[in-house]
KEFI-565457 format. One line per field, with one value per atom (N, C-alpha, C, O): residue number from 0; residue in three letters; atom name; z, x negated, y. Coordinates in steps of 0.02 Angstrom, whole numbers, plus 50000, padded with zeros to 5 digits. Atoms other than C-alpha are relative to their C-alpha. Example, Ala and Ser with C-alpha at 12.3 -4.5 7.8 and 13.67 -1.06 7.14 Angstrom:
<recs>
nr: 0,0,0,0,1,1,1,1
rest: Ala,Ala,Ala,Ala,Ser,Ser,Ser,Ser
atom: N,CA,C,O,N,CA,C,O
up: 50000,50390,50000,50033,49997,50357,50037,50045
east: 49955,49385,49955,49903,50042,49316,50039,50014
north: 49941,49775,50060,50059,49941,49947,50055,50110
</recs>
This chain:
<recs>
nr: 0,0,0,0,1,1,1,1,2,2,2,2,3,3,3,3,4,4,4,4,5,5,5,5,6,6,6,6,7,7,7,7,8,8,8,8,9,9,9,9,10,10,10,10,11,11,11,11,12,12,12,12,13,13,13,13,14,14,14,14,15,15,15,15,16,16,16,16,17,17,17,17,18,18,18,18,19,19,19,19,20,20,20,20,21,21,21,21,22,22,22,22,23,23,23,23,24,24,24,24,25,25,25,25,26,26,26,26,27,27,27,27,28,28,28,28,29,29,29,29,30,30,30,30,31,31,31,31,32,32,32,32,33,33,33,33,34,34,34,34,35,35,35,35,36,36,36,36,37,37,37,37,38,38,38,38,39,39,39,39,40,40,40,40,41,41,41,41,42,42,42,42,43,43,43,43,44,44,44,44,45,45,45,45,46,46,46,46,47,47,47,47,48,48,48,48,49,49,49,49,50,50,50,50,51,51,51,51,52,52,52,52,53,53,53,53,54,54,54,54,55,55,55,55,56,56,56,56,57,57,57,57,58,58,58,58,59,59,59,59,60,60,60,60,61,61,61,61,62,62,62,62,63,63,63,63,64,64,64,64,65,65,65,65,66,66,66,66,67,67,67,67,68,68,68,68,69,69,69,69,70,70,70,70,71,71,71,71,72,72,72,72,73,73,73,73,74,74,74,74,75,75,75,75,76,76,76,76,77,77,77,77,78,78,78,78,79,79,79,79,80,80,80,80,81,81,81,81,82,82,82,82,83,83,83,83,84,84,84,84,85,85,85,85,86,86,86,86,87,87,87,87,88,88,88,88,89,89,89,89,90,90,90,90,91,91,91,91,92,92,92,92,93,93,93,93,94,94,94,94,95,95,95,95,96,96,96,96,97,97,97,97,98,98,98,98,99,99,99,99,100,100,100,100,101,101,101,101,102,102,102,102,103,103,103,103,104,104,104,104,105,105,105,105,106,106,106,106,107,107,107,107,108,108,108,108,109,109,109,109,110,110,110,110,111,111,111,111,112,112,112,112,113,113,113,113,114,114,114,114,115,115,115,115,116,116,116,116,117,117,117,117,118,118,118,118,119,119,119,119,120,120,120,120,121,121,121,121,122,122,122,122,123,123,123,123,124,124,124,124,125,125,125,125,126,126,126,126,127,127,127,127,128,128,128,128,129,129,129,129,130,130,130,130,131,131,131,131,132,132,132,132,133,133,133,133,134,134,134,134,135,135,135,135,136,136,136,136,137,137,137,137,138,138,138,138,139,139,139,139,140,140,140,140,141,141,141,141,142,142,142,142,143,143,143,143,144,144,144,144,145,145,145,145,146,146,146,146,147,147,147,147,148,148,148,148
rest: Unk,Unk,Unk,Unk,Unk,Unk,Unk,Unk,Unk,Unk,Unk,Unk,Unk,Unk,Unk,Unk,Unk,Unk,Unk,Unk,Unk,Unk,Unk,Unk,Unk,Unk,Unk,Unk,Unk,Unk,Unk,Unk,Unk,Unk,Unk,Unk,Unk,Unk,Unk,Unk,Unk,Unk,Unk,Unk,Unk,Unk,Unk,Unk,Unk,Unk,Unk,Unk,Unk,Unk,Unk,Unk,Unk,Unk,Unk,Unk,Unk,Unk,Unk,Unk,Unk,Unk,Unk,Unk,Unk,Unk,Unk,Unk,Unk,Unk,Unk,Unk,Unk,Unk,Unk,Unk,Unk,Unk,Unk,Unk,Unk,Unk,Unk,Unk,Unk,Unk,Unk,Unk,Unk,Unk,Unk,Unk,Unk,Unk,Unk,Unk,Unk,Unk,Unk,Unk,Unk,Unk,Unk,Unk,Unk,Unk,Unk,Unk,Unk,Unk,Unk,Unk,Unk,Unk,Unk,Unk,Unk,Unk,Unk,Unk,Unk,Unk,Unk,Unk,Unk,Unk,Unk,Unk,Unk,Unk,Unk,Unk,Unk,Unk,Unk,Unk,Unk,Unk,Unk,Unk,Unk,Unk,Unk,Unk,Unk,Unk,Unk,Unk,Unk,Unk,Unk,Unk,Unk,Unk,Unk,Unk,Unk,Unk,Unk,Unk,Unk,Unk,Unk,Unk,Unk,Unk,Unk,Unk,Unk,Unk,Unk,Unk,Unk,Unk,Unk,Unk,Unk,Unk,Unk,Unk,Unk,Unk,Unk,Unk,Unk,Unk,Unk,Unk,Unk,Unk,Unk,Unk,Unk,Unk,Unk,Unk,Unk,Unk,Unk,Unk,Unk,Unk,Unk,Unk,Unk,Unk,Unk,Unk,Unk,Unk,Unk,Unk,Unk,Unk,Unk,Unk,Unk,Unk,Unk,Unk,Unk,Unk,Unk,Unk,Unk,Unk,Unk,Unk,Unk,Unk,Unk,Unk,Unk,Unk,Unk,Unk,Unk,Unk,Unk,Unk,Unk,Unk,Unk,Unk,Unk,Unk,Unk,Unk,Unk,Unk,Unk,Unk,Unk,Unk,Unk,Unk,Unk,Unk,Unk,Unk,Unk,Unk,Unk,Unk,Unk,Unk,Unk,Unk,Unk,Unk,Unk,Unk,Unk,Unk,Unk,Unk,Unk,Unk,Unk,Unk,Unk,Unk,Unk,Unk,Unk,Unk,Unk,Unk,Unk,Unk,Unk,Unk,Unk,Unk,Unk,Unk,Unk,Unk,Unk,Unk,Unk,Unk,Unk,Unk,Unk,Unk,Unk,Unk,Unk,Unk,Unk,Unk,Unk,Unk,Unk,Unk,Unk,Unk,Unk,Unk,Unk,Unk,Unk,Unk,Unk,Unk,Unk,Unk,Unk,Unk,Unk,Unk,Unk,Unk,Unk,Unk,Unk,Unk,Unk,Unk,Unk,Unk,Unk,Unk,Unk,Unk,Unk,Unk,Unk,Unk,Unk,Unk,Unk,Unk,Unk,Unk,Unk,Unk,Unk,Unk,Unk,Unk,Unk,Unk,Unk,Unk,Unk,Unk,Unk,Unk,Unk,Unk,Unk,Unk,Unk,Unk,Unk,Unk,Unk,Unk,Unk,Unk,Unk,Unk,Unk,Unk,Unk,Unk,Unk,Unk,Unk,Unk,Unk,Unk,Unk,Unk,Unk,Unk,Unk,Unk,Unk,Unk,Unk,Unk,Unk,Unk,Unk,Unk,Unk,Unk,Unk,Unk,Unk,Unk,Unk,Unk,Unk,Unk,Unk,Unk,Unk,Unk,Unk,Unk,Unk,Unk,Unk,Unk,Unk,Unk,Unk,Unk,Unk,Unk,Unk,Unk,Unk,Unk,Unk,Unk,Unk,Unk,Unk,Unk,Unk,Unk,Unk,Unk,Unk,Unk,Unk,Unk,Unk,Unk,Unk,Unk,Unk,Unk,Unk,Unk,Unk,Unk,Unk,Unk,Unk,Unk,Unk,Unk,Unk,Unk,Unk,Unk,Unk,Unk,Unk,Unk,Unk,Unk,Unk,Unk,Unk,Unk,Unk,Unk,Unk,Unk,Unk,Unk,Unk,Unk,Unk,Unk,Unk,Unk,Unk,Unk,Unk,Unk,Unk,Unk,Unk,Unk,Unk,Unk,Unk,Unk,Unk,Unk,Unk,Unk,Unk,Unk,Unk,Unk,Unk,Unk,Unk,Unk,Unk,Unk,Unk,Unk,Unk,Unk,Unk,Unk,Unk,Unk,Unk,Unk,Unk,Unk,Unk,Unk,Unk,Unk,Unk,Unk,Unk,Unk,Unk,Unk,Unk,Unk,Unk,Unk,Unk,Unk,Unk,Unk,Unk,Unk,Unk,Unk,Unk,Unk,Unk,Unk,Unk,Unk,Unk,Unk,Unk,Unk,Unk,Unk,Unk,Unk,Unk,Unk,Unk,Unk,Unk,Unk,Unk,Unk,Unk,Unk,Unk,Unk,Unk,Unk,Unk,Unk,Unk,Unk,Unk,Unk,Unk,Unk,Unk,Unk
atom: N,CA,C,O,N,CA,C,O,N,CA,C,O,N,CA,C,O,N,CA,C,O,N,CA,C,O,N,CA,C,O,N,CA,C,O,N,CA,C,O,N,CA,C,O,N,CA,C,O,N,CA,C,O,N,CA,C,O,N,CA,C,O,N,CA,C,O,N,CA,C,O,N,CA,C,O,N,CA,C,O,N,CA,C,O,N,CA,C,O,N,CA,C,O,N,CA,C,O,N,CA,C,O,N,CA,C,O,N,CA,C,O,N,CA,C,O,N,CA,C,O,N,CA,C,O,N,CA,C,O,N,CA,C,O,N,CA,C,O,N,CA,C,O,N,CA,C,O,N,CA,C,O,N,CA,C,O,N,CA,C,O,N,CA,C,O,N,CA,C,O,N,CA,C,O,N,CA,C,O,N,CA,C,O,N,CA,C,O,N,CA,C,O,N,CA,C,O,N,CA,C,O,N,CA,C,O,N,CA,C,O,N,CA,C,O,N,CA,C,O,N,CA,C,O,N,CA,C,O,N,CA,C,O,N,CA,C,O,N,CA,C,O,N,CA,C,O,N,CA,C,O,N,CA,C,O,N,CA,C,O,N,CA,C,O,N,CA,C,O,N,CA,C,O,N,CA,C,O,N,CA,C,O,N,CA,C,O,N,CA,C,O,N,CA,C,O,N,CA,C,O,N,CA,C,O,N,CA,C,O,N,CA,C,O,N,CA,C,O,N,CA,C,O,N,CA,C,O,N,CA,C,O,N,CA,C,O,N,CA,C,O,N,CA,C,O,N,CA,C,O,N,CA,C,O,N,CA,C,O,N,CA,C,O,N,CA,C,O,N,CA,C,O,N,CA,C,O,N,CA,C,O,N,CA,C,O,N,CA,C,O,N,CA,C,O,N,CA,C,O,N,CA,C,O,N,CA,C,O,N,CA,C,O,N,CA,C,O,N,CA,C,O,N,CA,C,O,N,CA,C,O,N,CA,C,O,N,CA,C,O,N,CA,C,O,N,CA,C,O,N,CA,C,O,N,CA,C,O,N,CA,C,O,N,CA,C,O,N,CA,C,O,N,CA,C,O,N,CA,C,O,N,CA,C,O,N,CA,C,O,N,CA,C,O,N,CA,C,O,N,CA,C,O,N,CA,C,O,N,CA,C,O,N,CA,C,O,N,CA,C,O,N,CA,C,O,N,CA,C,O,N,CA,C,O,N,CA,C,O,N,CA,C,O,N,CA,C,O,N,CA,C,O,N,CA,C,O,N,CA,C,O,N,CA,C,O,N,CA,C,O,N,CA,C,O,N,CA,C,O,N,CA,C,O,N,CA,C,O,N,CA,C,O,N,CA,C,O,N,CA,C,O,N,CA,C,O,N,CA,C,O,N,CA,C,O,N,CA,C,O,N,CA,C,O,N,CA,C,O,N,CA,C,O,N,CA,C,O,N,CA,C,O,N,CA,C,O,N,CA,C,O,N,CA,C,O,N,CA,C,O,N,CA,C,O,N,CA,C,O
up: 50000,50000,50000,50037,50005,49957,50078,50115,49923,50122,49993,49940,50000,50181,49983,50007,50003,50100,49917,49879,50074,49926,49953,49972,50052,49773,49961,49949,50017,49700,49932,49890,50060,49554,49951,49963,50047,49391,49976,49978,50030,49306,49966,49961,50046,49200,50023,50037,49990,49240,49962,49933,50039,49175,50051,50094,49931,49288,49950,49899,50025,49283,49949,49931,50056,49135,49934,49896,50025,49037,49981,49920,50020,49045,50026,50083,49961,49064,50055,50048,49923,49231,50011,50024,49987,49246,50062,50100,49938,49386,50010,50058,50008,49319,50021,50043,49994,49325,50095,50120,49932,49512,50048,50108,49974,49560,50010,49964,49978,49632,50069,50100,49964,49763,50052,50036,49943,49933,49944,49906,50027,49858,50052,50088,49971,49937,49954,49897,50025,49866,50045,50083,49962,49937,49960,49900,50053,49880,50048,50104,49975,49919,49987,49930,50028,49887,49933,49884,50039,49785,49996,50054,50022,49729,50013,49982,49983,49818,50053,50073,49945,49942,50080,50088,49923,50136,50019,50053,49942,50204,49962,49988,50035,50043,49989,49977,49997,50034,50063,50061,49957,50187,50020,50072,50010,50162,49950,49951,50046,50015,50002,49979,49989,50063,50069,50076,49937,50228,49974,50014,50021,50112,49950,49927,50037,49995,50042,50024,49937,50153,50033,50063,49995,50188,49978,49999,50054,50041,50023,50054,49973,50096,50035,50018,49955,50236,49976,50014,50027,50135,49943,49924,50044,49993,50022,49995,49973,50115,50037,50062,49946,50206,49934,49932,50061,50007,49969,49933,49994,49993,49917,49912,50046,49812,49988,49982,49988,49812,49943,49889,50073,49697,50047,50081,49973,49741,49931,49870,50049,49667,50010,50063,49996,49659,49934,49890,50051,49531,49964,49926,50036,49472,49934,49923,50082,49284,50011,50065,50016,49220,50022,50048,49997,49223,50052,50069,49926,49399,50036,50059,49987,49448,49982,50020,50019,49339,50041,50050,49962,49440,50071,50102,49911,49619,49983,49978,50022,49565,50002,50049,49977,49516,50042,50033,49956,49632,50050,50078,49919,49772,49969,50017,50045,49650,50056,50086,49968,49733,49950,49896,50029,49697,49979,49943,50035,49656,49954,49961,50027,49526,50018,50031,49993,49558,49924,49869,50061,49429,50012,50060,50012,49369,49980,49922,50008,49387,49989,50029,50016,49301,49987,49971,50052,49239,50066,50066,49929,49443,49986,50015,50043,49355,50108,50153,49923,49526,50053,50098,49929,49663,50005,50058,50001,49610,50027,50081,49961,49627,50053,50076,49934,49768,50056,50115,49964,49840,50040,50065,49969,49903,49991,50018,50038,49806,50022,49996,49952,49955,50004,49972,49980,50022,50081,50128,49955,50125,50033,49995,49979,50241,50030,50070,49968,50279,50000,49952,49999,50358,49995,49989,49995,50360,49918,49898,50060,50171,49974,49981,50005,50092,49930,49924,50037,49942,49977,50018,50010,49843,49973,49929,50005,49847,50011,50013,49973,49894,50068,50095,49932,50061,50007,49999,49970,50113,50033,50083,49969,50114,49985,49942,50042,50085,50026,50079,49993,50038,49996,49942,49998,50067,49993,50036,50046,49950,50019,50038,49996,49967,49943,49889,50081,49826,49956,49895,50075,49752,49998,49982,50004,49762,50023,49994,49965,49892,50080,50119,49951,50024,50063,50082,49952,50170,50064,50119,49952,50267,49971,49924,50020,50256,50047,50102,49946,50336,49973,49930,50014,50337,50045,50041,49971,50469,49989,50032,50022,50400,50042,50048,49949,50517,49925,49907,50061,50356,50043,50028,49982,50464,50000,49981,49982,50503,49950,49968,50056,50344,50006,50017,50020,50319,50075,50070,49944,50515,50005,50034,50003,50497,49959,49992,50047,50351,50009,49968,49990,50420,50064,50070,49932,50605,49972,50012,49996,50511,49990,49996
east: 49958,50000,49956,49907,50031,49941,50009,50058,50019,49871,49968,49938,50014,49825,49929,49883,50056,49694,50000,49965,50000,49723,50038,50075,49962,49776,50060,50068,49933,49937,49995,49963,50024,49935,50035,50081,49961,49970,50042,50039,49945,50118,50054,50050,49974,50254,50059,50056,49939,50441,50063,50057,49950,50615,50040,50050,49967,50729,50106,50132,49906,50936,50014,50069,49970,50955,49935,49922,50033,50830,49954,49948,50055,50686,49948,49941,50069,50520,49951,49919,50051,50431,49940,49941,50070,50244,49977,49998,50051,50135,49974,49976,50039,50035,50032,50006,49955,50204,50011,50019,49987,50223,49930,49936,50074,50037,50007,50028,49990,50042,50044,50030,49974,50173,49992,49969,50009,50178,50059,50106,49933,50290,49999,49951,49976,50396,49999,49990,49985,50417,50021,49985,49973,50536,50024,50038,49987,50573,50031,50013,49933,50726,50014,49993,49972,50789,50045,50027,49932,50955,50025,50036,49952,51045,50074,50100,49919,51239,50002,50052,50007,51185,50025,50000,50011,51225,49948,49947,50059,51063,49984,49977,50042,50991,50053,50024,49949,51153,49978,49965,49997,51140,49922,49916,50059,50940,50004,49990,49990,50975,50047,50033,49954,51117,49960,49964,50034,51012,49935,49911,50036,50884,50024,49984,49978,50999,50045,50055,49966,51097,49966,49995,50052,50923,49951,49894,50048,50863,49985,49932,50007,50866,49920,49870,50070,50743,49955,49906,50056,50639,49974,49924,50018,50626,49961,49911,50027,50600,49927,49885,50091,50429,49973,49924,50067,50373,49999,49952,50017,50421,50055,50114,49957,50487,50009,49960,50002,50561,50021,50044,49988,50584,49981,49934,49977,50672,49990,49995,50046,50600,50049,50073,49978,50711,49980,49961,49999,50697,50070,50083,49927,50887,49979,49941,49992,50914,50023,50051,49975,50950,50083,50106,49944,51117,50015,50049,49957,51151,49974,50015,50012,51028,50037,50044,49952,51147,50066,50089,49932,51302,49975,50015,50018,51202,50016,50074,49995,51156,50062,50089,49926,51318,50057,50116,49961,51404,49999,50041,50018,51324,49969,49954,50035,51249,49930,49917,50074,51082,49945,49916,50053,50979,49932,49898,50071,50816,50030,50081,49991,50785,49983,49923,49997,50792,49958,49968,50033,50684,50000,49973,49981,50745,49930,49912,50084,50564,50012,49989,49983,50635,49953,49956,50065,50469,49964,49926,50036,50409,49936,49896,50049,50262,49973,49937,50015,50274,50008,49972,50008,50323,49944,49912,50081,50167,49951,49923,50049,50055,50003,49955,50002,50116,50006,50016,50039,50075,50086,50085,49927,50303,50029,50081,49943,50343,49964,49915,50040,50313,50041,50094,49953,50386,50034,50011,49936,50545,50020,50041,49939,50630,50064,50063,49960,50785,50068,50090,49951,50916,49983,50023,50064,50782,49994,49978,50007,50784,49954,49958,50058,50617,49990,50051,49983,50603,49937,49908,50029,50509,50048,50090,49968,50575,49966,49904,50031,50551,50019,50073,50000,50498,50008,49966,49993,50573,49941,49914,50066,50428,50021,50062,50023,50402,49922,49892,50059,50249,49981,49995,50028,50184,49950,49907,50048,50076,49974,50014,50000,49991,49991,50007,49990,49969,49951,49955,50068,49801,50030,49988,50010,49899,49973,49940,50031,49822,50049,50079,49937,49929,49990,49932,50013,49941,50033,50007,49971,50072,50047,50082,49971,50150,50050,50032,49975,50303,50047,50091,49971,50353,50041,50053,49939,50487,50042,50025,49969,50602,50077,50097,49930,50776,50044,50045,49945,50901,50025,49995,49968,51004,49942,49945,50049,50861,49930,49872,50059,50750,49962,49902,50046,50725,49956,49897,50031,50681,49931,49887,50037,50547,49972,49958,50028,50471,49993,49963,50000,50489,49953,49909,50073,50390,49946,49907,50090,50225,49979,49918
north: 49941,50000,50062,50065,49913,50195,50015,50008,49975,50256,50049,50061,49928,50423,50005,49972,49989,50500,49984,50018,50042,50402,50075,50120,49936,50527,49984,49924,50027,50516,49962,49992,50048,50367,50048,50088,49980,50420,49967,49906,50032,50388,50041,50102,49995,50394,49967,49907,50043,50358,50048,50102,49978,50388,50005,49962,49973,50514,49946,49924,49997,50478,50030,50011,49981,50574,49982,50028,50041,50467,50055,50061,49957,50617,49980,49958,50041,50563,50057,50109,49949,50643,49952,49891,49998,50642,50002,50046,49972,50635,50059,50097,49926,50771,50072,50122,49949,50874,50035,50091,49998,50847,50044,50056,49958,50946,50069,50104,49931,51102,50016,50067,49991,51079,49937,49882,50058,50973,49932,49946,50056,50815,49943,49929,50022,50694,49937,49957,50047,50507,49945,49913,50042,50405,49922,49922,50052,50221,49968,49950,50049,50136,49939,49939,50061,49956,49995,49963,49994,49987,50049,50064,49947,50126,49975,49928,50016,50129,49949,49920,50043,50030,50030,50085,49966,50081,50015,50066,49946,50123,50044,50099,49964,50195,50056,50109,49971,50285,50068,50128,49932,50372,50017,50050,49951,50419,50042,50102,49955,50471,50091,50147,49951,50587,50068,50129,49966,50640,50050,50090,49976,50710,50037,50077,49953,50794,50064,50122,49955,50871,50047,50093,49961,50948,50010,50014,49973,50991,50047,50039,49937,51163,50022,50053,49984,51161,49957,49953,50040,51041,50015,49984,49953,51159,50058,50082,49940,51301,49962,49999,50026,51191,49982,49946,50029,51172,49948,49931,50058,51019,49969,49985,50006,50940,49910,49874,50051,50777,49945,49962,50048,50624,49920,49899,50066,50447,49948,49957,50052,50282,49959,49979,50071,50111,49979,50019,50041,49965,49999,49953,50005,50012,50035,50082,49972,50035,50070,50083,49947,50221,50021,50072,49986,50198,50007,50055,50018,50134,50078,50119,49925,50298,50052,50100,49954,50394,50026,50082,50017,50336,50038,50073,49998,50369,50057,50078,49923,50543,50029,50059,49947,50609,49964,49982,50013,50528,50040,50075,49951,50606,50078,50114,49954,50753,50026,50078,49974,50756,50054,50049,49946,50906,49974,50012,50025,50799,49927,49893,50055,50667,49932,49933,50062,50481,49966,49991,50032,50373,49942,49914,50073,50210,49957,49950,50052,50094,49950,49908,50084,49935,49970,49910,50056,49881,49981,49933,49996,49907,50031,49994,49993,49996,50032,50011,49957,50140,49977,49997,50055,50012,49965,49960,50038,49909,50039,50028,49954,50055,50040,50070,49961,50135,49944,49961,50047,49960,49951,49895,50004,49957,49933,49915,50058,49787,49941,49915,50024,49676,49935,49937,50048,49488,50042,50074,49984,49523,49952,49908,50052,49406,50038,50085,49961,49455,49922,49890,50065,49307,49945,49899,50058,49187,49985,49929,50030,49201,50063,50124,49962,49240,50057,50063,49987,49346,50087,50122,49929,49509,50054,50045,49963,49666,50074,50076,49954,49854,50013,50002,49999,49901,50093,50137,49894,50104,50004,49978,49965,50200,50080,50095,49924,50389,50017,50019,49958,50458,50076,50102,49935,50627,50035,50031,49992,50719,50076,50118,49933,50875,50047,50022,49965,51022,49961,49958,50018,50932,49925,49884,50076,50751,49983,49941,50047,50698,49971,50009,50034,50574,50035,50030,49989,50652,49963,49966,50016,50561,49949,49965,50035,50388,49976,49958,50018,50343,49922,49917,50060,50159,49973,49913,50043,50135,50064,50105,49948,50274,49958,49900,49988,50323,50037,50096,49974,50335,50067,50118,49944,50465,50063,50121,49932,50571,49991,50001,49988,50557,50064,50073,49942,50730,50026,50044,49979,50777,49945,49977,50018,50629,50037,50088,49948,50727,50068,50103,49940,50877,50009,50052,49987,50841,49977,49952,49999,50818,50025,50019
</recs>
């Protein structure tokens, strides 16, 4: 897994409205990368929402954000305007960005074993460089984790 100190990987993904967003694009500002399991799911549901509920003060500390799952375009399409979150979501079907950000881990869950993604957010600073990883993320209180570091 990308650990503090590491520079943000490059890459290449496709947002909900099938536009391609760069790594390169994301440089200059603190950034946020959060990676969820499923799109419409209950937990990812209410991180997702907990981070669009405080966008605000997470805009105002600098902060620009962008959500990762392995869901197709479309299903990202559906999350999005469902909930119309102010940042883009990018559909990683190929797992190209879960691979390198180290997220696409074995799971047990119910005594049944399995690979999947593990909720992480990473936190980048203006030169891309990680500054802060948080891997037991409180869905309700996403953004206040991101916000006390």
């Amino acid at each position: 897994m990308l650990q503090v100190g590491d520079k943000l990987p490059e890459f290449e993904g496709i947002n909900q409205d099938g536009k391609t967003i760069k790594s390169s694009q994301l440089i200059g500002k603190k950034l946020v990368v959060f990676f969820y399991p499923q799109a419409n799911t209950p937990t990812c549901t209410v991180e997702a929402c907990n981070l669009s509920d405080n966008y605000s003060k997470l805009k105002k500390a600098g902060f620009q954000l962008l959500g990762v799952s392995a869901d197709s375009v479309k299903k990202q399409k559906n999350f999005h305007n469902k909930f119309a979150f102010p940042y883009d979501l990018i559909a990683d079907e190929n797992r190209d960005l879960v691979e390198k950000f180290g997220v696409w881990q074995q799971k047990t869950t119910f005594g049944k074993t399995y690979m999947g993604i593990v909720r992480t957010t990473f936190i980048f600073d203006q030169n891309g460089i990680c500054t802060r990883v948080i891997e037991k993320i409180t869905s309700k209180t996403a953004a206040e984790q991101i916000l006390e570091g």
